[in-house]
N, C-alpha and C positions, 0 to 999 in steps of 0.2 A: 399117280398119273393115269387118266384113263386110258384105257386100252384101245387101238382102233377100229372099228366096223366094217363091216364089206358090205351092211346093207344102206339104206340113208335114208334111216333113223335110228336115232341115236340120243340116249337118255342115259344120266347119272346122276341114281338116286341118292349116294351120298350127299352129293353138290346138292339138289333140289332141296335137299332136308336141311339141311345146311342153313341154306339162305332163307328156307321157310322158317325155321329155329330163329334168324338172325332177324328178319319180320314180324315176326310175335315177341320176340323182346324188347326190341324198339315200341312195338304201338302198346305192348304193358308197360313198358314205363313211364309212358307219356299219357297213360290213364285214357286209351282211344278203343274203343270196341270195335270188331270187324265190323260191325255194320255201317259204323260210322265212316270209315275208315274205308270200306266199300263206297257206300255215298258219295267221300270224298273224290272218290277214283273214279267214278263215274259205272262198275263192274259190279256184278250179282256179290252179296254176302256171301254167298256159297262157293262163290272164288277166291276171295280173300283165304276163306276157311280151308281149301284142297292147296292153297299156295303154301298156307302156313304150315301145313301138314305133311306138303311134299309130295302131295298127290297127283299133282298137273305138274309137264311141263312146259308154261307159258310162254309165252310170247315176251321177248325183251321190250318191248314196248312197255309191257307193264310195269317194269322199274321205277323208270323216270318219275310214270305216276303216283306209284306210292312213297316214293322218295319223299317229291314235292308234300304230299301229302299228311305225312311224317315230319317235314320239315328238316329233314335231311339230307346229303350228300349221296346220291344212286351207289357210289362205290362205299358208303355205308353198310349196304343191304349185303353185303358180298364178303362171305366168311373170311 
């Protein structure tokens, strides 16, 4: 369970890596290249790439779209 913050902001890398792990399994199985896969999303290849990595922690917004884009269920993406 994460721990709470006194400042606000507030990031967990485990979770972040996580769902980026859970991201790059899905579009390798489905034989989709981050670029493509960016493309689809309408967002830089280079975000795709810091998502899957766990590098960034983006914007919920971006779920839905790789979701779709995946051809998956958003609560897919989510360890």
């Amino acid at each position: 369970m994460p721990k709470a913050v006194s400042n606000r902001y507030y990031r967990d890398d485990g979770f972040l890596s996580a769902v980026g792990l859970r991201i790059r399994e899905i579009r390798l199985s489905k034989d989709i290249t981050q670029a493509s896969l960016a493309f689809d999303c309408g967002i830089p290849d280079s975000q795709i790439n810091r998502i899957e990595l766990g590098k960034v922690n983006c914007s919920l917004s971006y779920l839905p779209l790789i979701a779709q884009a995946l051809n998956v269920n958003p609560k897919d993406l989510l360890p």
